[in-house]
MARZA-317885 format. One record per residue (C-alpha): residue number from 1; residue in three letters; x, y, z. Coordinates in pm, whole numbers. Example, Ala and Ser with C-alpha at 12.3 -4.5 7.8 and 13.67 -1.06 7.14 Angstrom:
<node><num>1</num><residu>ALA</residu><east>1230</east><north>-450</north><up>780</up></node>
<node><num>2</num><residu>SER</residu><east>1367</east><north>-106</north><up>714</up></node>
//
This chain:
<node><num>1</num><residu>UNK</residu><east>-5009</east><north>-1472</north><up>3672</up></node>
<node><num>2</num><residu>UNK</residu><east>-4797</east><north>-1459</north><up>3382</up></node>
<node><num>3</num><residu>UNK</residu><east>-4604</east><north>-1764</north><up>3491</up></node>
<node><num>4</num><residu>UNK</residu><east>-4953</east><north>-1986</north><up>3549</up></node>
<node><num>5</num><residu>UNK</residu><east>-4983</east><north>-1878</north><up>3198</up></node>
<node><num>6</num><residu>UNK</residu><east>-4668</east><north>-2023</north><up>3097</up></node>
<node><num>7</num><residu>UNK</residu><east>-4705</east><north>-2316</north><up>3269</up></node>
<node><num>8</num><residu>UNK</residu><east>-5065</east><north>-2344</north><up>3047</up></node>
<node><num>9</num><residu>UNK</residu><east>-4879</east><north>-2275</north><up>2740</up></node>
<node><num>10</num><residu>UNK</residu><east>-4610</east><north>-2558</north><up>2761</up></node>
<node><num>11</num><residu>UNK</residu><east>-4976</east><north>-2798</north><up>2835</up></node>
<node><num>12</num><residu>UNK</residu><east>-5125</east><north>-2682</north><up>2482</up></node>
<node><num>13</num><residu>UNK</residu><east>-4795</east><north>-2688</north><up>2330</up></node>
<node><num>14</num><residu>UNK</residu><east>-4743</east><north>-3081</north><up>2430</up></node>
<node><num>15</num><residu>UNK</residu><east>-5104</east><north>-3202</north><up>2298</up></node>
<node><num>16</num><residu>UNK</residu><east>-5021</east><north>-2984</north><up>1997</up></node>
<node><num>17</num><residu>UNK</residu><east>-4739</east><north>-3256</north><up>1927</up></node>
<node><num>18</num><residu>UNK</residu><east>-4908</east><north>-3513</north><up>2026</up></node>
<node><num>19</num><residu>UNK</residu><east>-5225</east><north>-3484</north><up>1846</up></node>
<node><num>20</num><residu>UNK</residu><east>-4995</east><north>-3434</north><up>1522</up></node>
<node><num>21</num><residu>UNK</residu><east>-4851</east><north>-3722</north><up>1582</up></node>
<node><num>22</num><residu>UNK</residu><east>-5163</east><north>-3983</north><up>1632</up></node>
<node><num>23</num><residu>UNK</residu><east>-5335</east><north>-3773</north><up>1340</up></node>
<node><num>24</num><residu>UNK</residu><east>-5079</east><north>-3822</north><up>1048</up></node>
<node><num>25</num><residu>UNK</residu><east>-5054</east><north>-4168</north><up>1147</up></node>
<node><num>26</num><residu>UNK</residu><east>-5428</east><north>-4269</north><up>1195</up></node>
<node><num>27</num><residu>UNK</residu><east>-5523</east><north>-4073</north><up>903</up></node>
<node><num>28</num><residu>UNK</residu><east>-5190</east><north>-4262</north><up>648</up></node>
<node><num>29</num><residu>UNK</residu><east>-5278</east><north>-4629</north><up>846</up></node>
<node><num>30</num><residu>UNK</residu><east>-5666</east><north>-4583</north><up>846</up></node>
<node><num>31</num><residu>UNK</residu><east>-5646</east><north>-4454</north><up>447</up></node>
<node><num>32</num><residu>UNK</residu><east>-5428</east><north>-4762</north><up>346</up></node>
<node><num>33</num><residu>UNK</residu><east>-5606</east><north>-5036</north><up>521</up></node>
<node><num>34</num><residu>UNK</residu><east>-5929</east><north>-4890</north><up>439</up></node>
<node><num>35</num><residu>UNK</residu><east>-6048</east><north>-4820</north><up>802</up></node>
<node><num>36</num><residu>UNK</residu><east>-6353</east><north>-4548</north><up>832</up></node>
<node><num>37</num><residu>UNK</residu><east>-6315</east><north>-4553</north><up>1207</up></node>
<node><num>38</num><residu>UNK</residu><east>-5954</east><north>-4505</north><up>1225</up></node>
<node><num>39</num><residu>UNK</residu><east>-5990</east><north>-4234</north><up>957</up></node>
<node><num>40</num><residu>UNK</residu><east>-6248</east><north>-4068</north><up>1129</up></node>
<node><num>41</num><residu>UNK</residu><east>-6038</east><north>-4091</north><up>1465</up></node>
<node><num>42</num><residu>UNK</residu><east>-5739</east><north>-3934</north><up>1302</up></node>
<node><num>43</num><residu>UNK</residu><east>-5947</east><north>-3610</north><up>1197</up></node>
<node><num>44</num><residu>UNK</residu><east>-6067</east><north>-3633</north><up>1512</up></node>
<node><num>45</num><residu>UNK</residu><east>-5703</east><north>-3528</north><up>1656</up></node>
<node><num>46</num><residu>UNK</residu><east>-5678</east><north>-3290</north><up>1334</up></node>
<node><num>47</num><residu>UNK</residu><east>-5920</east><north>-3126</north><up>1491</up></node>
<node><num>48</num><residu>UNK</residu><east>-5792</east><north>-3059</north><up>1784</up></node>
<node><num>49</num><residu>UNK</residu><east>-5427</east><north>-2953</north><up>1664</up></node>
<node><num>50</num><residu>UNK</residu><east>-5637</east><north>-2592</north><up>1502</up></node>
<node><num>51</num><residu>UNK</residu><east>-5842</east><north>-2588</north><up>1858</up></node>
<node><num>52</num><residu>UNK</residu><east>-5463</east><north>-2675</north><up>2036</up></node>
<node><num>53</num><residu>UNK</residu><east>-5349</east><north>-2375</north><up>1838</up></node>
<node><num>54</num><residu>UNK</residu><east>-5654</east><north>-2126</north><up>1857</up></node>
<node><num>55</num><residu>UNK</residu><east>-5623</east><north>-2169</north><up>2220</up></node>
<node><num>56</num><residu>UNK</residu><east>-5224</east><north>-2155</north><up>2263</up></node>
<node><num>57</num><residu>UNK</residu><east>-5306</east><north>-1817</north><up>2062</up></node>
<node><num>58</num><residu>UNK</residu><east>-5587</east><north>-1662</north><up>2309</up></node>
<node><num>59</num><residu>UNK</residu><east>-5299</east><north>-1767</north><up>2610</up></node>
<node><num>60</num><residu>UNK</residu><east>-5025</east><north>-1586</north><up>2449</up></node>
<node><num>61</num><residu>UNK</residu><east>-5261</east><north>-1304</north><up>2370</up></node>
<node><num>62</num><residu>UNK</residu><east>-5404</east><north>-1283</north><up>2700</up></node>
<node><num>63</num><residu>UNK</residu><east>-5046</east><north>-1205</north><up>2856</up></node>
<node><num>64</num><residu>UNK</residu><east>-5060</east><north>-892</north><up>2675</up></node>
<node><num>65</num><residu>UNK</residu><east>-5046</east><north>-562</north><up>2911</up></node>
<node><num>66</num><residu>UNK</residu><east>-5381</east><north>-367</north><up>2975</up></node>
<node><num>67</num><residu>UNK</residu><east>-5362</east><north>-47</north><up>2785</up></node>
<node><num>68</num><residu>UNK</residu><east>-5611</east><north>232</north><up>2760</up></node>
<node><num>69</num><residu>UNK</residu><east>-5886</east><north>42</north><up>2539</up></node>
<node><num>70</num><residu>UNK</residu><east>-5856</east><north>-292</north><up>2762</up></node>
<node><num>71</num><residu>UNK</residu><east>-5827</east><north>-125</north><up>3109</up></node>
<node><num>72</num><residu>UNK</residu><east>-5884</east><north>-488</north><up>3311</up></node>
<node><num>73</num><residu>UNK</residu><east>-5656</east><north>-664</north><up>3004</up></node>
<node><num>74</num><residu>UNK</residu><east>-5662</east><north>-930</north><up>2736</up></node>
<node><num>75</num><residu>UNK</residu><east>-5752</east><north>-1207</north><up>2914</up></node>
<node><num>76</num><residu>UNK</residu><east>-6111</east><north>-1268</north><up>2763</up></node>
<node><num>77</num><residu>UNK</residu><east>-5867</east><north>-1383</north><up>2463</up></node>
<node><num>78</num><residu>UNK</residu><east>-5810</east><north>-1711</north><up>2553</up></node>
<node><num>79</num><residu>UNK</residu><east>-6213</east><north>-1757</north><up>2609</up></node>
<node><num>80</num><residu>UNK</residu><east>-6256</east><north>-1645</north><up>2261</up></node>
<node><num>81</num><residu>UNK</residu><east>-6035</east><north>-1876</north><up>2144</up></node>
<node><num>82</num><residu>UNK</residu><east>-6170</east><north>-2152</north><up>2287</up></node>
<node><num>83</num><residu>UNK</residu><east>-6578</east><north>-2061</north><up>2106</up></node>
<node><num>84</num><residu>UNK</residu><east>-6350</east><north>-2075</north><up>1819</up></node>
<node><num>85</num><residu>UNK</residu><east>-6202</east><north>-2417</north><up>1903</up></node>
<node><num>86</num><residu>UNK</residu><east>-6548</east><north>-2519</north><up>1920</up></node>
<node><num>87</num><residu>UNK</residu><east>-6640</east><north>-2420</north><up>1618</up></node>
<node><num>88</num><residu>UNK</residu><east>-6418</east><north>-2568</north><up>1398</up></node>
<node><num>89</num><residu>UNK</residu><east>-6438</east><north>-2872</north><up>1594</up></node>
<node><num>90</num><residu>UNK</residu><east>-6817</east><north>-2881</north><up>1512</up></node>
<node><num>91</num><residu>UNK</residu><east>-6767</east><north>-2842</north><up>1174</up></node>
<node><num>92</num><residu>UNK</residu><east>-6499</east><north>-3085</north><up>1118</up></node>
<node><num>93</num><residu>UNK</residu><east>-6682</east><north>-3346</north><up>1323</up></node>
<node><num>94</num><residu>UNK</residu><east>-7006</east><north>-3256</north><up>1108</up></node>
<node><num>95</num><residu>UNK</residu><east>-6803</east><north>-3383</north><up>807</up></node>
<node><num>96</num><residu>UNK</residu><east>-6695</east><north>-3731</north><up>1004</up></node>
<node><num>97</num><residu>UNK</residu><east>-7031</east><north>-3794</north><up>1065</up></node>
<node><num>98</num><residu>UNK</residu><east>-7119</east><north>-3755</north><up>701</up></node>
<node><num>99</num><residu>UNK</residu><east>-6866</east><north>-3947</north><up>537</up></node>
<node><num>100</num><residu>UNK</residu><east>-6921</east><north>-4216</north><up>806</up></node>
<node><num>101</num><residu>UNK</residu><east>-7337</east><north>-4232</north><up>751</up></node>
<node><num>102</num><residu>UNK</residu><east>-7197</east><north>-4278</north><up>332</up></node>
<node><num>103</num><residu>UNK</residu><east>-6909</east><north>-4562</north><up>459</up></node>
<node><num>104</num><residu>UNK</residu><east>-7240</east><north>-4717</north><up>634</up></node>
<node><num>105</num><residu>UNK</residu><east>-7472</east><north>-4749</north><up>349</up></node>
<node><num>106</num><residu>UNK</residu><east>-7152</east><north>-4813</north><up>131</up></node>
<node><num>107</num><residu>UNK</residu><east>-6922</east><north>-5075</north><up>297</up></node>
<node><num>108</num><residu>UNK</residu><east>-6643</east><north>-5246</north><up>154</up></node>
<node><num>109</num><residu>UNK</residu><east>-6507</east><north>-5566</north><up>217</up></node>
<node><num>110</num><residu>UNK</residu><east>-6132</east><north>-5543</north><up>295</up></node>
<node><num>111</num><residu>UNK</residu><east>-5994</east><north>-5748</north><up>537</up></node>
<node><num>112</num><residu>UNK</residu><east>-5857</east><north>-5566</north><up>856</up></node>
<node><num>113</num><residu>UNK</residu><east>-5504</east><north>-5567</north><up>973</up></node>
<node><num>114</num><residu>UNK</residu><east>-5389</east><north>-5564</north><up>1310</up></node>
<node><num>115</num><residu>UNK</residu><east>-5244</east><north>-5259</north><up>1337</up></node>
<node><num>116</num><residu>UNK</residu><east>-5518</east><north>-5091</north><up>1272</up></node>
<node><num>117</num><residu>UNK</residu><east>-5635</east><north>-5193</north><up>1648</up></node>
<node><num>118</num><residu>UNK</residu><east>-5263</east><north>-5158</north><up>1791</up></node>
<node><num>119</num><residu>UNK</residu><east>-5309</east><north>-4831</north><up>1693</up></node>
<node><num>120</num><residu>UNK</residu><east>-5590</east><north>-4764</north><up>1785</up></node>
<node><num>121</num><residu>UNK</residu><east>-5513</east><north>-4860</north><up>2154</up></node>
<node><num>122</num><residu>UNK</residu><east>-5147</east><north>-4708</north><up>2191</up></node>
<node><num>123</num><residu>UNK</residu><east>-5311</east><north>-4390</north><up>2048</up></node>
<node><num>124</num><residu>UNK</residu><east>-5584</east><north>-4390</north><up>2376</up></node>
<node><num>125</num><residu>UNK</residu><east>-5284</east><north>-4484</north><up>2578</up></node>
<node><num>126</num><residu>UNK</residu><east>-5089</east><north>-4169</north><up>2459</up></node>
<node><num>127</num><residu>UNK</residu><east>-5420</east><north>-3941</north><up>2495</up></node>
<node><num>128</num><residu>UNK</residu><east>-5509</east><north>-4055</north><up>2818</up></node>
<node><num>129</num><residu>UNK</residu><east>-5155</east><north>-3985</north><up>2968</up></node>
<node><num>130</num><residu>UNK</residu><east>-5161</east><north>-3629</north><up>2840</up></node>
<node><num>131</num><residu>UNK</residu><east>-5504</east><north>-3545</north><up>2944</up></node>
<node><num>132</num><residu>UNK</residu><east>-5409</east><north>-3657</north><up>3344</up></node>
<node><num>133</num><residu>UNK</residu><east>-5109</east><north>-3394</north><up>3324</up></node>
<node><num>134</num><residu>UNK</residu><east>-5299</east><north>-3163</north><up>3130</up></node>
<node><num>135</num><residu>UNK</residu><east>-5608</east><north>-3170</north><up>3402</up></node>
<node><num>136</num><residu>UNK</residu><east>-5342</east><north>-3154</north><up>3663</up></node>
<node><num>137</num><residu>UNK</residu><east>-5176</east><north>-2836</north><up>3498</up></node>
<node><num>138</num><residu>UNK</residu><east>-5525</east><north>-2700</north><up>3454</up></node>
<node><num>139</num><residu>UNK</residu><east>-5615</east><north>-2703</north><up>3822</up></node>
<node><num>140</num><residu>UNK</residu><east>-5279</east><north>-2529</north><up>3931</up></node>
<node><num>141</num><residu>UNK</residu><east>-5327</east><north>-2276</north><up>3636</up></node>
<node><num>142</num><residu>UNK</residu><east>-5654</east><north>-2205</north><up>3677</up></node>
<node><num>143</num><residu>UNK</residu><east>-5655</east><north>-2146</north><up>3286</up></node>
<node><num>144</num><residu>UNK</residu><east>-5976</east><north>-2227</north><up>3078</up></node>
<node><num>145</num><residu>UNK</residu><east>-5819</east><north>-2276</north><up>2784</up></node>
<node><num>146</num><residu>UNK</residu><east>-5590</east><north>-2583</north><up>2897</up></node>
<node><num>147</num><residu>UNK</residu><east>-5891</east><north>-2691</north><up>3093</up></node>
<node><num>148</num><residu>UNK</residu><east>-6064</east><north>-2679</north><up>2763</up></node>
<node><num>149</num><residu>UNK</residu><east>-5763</east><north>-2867</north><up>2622</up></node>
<node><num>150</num><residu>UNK</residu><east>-5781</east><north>-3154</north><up>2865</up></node>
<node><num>151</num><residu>UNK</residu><east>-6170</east><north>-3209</north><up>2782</up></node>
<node><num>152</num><residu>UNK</residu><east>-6042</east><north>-3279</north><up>2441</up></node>
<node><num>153</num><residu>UNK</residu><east>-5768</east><north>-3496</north><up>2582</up></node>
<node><num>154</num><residu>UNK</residu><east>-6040</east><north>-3704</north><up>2736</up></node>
<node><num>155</num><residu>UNK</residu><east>-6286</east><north>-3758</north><up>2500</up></node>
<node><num>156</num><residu>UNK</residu><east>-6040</east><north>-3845</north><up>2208</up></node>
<node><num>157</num><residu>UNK</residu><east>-5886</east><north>-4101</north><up>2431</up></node>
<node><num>158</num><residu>UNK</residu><east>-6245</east><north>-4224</north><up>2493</up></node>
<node><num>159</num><residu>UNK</residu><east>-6251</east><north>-4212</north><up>2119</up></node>
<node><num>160</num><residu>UNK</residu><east>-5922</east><north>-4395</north><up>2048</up></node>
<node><num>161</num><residu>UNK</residu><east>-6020</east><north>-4647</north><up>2328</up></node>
<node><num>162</num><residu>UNK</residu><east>-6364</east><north>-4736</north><up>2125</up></node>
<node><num>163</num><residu>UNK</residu><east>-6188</east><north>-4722</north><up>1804</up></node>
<node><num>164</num><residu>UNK</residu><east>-5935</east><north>-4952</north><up>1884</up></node>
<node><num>165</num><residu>UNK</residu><east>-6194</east><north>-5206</north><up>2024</up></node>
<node><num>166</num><residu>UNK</residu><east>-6443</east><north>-5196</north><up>1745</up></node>
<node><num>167</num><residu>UNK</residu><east>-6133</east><north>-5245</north><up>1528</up></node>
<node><num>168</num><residu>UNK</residu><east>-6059</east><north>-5517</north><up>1725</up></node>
<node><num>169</num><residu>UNK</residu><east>-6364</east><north>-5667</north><up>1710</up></node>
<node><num>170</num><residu>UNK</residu><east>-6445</east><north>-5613</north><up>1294</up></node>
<node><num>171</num><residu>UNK</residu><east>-6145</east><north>-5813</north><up>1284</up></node>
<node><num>172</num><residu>UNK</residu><east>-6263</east><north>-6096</north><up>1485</up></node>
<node><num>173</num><residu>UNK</residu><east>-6635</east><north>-6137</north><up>1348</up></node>
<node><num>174</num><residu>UNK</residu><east>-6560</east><north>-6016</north><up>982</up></node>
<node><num>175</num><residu>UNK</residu><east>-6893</east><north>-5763</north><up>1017</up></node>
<node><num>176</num><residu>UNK</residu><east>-6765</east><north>-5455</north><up>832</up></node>
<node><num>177</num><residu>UNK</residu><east>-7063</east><north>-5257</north><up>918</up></node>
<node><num>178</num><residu>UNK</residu><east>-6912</east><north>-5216</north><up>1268</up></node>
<node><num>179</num><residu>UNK</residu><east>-6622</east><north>-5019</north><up>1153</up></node>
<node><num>180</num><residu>UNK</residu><east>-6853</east><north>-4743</north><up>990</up></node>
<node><num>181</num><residu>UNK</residu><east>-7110</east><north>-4777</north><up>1312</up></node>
<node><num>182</num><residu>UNK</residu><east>-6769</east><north>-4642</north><up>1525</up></node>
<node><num>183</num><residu>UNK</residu><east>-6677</east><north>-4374</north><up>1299</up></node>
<node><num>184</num><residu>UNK</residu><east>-7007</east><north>-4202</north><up>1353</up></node>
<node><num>185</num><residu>UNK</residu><east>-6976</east><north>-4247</north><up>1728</up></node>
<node><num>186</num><residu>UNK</residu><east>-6607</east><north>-4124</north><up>1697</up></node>
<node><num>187</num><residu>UNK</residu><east>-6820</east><north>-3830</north><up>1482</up></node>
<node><num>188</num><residu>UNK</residu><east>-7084</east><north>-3744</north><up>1749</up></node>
<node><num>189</num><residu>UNK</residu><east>-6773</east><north>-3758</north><up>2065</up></node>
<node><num>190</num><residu>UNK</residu><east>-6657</east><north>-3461</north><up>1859</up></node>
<node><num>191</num><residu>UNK</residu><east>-6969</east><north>-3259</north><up>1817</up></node>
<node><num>192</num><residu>UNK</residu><east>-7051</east><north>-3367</north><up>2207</up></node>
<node><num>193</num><residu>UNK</residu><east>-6694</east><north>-3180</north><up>2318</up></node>
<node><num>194</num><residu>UNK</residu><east>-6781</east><north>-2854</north><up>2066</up></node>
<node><num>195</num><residu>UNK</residu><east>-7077</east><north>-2815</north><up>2295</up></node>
<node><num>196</num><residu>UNK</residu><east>-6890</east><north>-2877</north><up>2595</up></node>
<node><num>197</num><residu>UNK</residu><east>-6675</east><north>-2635</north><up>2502</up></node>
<node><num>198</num><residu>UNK</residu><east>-6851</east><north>-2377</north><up>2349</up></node>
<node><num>199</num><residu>UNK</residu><east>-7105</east><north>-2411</north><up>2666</up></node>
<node><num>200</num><residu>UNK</residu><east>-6825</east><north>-2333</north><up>2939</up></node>
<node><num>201</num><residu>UNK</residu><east>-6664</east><north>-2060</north><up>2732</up></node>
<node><num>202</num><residu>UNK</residu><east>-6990</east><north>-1839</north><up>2614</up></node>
<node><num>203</num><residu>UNK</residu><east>-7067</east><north>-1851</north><up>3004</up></node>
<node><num>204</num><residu>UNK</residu><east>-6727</east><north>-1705</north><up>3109</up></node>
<node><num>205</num><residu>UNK</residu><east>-6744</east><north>-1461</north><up>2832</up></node>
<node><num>206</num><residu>UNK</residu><east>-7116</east><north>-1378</north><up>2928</up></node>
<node><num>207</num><residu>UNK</residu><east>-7015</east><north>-1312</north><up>3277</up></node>
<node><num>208</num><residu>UNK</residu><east>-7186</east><north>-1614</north><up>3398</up></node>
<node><num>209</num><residu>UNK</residu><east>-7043</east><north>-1730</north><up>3776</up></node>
<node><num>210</num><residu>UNK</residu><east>-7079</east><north>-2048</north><up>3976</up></node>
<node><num>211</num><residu>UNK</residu><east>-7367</east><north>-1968</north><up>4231</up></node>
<node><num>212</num><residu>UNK</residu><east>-7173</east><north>-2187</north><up>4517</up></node>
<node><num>213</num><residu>UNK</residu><east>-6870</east><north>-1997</north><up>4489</up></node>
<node><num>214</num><residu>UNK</residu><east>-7031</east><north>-1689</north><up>4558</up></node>
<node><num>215</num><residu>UNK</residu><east>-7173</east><north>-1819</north><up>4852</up></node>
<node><num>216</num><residu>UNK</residu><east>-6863</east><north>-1965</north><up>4985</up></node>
<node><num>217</num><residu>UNK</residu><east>-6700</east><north>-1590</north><up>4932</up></node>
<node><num>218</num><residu>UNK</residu><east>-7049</east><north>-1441</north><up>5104</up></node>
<node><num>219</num><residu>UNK</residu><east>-6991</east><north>-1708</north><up>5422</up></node>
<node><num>220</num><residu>UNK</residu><east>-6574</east><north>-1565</north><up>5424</up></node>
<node><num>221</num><residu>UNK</residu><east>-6702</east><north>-1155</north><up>5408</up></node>
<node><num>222</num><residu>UNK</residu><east>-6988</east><north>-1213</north><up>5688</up></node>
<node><num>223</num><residu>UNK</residu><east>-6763</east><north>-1403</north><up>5937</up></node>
<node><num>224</num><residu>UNK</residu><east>-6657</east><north>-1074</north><up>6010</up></node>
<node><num>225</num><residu>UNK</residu><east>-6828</east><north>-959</north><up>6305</up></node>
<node><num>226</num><residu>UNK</residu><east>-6807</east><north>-560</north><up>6204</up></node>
<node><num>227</num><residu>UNK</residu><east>-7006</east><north>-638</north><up>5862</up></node>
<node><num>228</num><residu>UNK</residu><east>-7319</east><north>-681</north><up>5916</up></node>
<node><num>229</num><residu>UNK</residu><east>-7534</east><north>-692</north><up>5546</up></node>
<node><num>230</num><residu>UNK</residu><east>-7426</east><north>-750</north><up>5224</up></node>
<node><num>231</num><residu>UNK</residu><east>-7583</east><north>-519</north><up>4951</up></node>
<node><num>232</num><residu>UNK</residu><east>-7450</east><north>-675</north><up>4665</up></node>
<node><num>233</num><residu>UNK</residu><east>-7185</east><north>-952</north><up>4546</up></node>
<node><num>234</num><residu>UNK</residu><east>-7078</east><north>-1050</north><up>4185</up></node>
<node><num>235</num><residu>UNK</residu><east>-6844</east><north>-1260</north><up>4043</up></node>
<node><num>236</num><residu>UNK</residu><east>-6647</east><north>-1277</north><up>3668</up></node>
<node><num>237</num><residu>UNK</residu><east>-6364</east><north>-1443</north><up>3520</up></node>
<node><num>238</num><residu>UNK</residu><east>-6124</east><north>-1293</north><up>3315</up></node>
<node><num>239</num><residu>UNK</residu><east>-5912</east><north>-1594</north><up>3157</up></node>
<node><num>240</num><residu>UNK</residu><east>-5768</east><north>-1759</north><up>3468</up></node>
<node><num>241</num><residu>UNK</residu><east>-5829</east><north>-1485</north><up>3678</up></node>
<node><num>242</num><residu>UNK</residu><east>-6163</east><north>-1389</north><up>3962</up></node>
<node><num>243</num><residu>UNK</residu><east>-6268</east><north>-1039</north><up>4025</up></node>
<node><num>244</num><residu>UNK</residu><east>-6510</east><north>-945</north><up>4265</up></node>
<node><num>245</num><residu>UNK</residu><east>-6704</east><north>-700</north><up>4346</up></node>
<node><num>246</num><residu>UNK</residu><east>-6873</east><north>-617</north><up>4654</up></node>
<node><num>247</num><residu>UNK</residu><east>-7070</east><north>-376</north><up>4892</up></node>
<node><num>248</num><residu>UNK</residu><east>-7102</east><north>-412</north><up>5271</up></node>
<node><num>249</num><residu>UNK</residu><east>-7263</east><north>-250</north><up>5511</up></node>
<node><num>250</num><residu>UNK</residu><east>-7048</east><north>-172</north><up>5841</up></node>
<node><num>251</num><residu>UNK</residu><east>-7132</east><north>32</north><up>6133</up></node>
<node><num>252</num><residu>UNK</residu><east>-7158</east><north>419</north><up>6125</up></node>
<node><num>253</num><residu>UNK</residu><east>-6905</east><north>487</north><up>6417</up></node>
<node><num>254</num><residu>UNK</residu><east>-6584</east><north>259</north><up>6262</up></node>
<node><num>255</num><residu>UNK</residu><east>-6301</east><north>490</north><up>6099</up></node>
<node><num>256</num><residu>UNK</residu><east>-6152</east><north>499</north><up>5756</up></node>
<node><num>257</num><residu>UNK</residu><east>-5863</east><north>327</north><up>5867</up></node>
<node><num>258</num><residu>UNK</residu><east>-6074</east><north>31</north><up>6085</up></node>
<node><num>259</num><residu>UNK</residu><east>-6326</east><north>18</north><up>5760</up></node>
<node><num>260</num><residu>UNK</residu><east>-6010</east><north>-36</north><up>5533</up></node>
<node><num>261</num><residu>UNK</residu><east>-5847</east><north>-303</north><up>5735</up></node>
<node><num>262</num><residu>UNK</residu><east>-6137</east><north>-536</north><up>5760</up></node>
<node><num>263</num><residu>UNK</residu><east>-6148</east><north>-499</north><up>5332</up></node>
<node><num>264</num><residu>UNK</residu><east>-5790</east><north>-592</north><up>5357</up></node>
<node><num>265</num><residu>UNK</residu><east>-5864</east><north>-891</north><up>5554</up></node>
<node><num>266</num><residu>UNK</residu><east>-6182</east><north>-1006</north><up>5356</up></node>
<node><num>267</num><residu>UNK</residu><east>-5935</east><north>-956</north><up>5017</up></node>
<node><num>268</num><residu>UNK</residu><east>-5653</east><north>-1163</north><up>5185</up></node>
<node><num>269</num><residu>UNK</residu><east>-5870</east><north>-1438</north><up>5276</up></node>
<node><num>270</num><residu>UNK</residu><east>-6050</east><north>-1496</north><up>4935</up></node>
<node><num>271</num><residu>UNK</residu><east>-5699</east><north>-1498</north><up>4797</up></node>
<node><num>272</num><residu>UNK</residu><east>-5564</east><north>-1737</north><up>4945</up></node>
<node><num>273</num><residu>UNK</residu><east>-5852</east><north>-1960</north><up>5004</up></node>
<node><num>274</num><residu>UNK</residu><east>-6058</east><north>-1935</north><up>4632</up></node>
<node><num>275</num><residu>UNK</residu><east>-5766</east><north>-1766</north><up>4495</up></node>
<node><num>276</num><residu>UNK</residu><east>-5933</east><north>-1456</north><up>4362</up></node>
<node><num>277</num><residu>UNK</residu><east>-5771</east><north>-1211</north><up>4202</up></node>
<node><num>278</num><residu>UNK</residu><east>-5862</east><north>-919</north><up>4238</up></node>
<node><num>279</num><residu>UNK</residu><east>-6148</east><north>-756</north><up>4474</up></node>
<node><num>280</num><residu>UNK</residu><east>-6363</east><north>-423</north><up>4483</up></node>
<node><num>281</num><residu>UNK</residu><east>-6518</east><north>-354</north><up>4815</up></node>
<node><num>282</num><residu>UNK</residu><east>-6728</east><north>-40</north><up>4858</up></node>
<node><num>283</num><residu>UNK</residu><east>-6799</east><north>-29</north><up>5260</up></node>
<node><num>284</num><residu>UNK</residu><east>-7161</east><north>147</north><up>5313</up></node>
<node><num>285</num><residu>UNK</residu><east>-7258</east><north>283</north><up>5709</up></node>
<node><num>286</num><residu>UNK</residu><east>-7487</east><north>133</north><up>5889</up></node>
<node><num>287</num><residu>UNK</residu><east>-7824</east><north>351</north><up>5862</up></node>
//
């Protein structure tokens, strides 16, 4: 596990550059040619380089040994980062949305350069590159907070994308108003992704569980012939990792050792096909 983690890390690290990067540019090119959008698009990214960092934090945390306080670990960590990802992300893209409502009802009438939309476009380009290998990293990981990463990935390329065109097209028609119009879209794709993420991170941390999943591990546990009920089955996740835990009812005559080897089987299989990590089984007799 601790390599997955690694391999997480080394995704957060590389959208931590990137995103400082496109927001130090967007924010010094959207400032001097007087471009809301682009502005609003750069703290955008800001954003996301304190969430990149909150949540490189909670993965590095998360690696830390159990002890006698945390007896199943740290991992919640990185969960915890990620509500407070979510929250500054909320409040930052509260702010956009302000100063871009003020840029509506106040425009100005500078002309707008080119690279304004160049950047714009090479910036969605970038985004869109390093949320694919972010996503891909995420599914091999198994690690909430890169796959909280990669949501941000996606929707500020979305951003960029839309950015660059209604850039593209202020410059065209001249209508200033559009430029300000974008910005609070940029402004509400930030608020939409807080939810997102605070949403998928309050249910891991609440011990919320996909309802399929558990019935894809109930289908693996009765396809053993010598269990015949199950009394109860819950899920949780703890960072990137599954534990379950179970109770079955076998029959009355079967042995320790015969009991014991049929929970060894049932925990091999969800391992290797749901990739759970770790599993309680309490074996009841048959009454």
């Amino acid at each position: 596990m601790e390599d997955l983690t690694q391999k997480a890390e080394k995704g957060t690290l590389l959208s931590i550059v990137v995103y400082i990067i496109l927001a130090s540019s967007k924010i010094m090119i959207g400032t001097l040619c007087y471009s809301m959008a682009l502005v609003a698009d750069g703290w955008n990214n800001f954003t996301d380089i304190l969430s990149s960092i909150a949540i490189f934090i909670g993965m590095r945390s998360s690696r830390i040994p159990a002890d006698a306080e945390h007896q199943y670990g740290h991992w919640k960590i990185e969960s915890i980062a990620g509500l407070i990802s979510a929250f500054i992300m909320f409040i930052i893209g509260a702010q956009v949305l302000f100063s871009a409502v003020h840029a509506l009802l106040l425009p100005n009438s500078q002309e707008f350069d080119s690279i304004l939309v160049w950047t714009g476009l090479l910036s969605s380009g970038a985004l869109a590159l390093t949320c694919l290998y972010n996503y891909r990293l995420a599914r091999i990981t198994r690690s909430a907070g890169l796959r909280a990463t990669a949501q941000n990935n996606r929707s500020d390329a979305l951003a960029s994308l839309v950015t660059g065109v209604s850039l593209f097209i202020t410059k065209m028609t001249q209508l200033v108003w559009i430029d300000s119009l974008m910005a609070i879209i940029v402004s509400l794709i930030i608020l939409q992704t807080a939810y997102s993420i605070f949403k998928d991170n309050a249910f891991i941390l609440s011990d919320g569980f996909d309802n399929a999943s558990l019935q894809d591990y109930r289908q693996v546990i009765l396809a053993h012939s010598e269990v015949l009920d199950i009394r109860a089955l819950k899920a949780r996740h703890y960072g990137a990792n599954i534990y379950v835990d179970v109770t079955v009812v076998m029959p009355a005559n079967l042995t320790v050792k015969e009991s014991h080897s049929v929970t060894e089987d049932i925990e091999r299989e969800l391992q290797q096909n749901y990739h759970v990590s770790f599993i309680d089984i309490h074996v009841e007799p048959d009454e």
